[in-house]
C-alpha positions as CSV (number, residue, x, y, z in Angstrom):
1,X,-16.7,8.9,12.3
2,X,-14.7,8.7,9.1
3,X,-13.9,5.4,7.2
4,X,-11.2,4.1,5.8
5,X,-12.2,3.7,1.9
6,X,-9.3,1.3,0.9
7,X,-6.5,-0.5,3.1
8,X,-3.7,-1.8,1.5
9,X,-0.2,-4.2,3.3
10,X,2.2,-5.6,2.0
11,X,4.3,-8.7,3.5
12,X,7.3,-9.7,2.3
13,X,7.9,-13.5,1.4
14,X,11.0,-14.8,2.9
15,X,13.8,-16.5,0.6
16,X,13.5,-19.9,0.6
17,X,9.8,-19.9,1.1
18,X,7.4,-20.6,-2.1
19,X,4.1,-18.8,-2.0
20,X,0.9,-19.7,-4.5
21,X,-2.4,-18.8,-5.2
22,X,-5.1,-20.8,-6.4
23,X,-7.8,-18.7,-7.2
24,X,-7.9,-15.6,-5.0
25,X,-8.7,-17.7,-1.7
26,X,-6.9,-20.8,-1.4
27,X,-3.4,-19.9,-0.4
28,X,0.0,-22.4,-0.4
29,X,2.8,-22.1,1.4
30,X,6.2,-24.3,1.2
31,X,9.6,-23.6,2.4
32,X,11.9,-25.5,4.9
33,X,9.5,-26.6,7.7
34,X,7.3,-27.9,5.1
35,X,3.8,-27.2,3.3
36,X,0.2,-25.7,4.3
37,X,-2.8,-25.0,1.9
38,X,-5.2,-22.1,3.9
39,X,-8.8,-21.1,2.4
40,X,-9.5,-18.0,2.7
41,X,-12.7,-17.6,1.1
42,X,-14.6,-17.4,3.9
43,X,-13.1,-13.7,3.9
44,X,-15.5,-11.2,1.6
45,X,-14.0,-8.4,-0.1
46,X,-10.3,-9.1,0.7
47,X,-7.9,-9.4,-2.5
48,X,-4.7,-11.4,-2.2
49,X,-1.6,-10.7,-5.0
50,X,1.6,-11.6,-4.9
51,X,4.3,-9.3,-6.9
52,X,8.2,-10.7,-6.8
53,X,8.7,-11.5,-3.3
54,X,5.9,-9.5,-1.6
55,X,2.1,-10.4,-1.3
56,X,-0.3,-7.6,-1.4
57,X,-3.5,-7.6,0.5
58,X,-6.0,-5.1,-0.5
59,X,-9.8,-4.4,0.5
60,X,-12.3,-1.5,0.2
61,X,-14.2,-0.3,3.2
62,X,-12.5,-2.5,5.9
63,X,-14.2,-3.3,8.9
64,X,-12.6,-1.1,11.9
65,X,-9.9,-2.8,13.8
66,X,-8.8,-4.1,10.5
C-alpha cells in the first residue's frame, strides 16, 4: 500500500472574519458571530500558517482517512 508522504489544504478565510495564531496550536477566531480560541496541540505533526486570507494546513506522513 503506498503512503501519502506530505498533504497539504488550504481554506480560505472569509472577509470580515479575523484569524490568529498563537504558537502553532492555539487557534483564534473573530468575526460577526463572535470569538473562539481552539487548542490544537493535542494534534502531532500538523502545521497551521496562514498567508493573506488563506490558512495552510500541512503534515508529513498523514494518517489514512486524513
Amino acid at each position: 500500500m503506498v503512503k501519502t508522504a506530505f498533504f497539504k489544504e488550504e481554506m480560505e478565510i472569509p472577509e470580515g472574519v479575523n484569524v490568529s495564531l498563537d504558537g502553532n496550536h492555539h487557534i483564534t477566531v473573530k468575526g460577526p458571530n463572535g470569538k473562539i480560541t481552539k487548542d490544537f496541540s493535542h494534534v502531532r505533526g500538523i502545521n497551521v500558517e496562514i498567508e493573506g486570507n488563506k490558512m495552510i494546513f500541512t503534515t508529513h506522513f498523514p494518517k489514512s482517512g486524513t
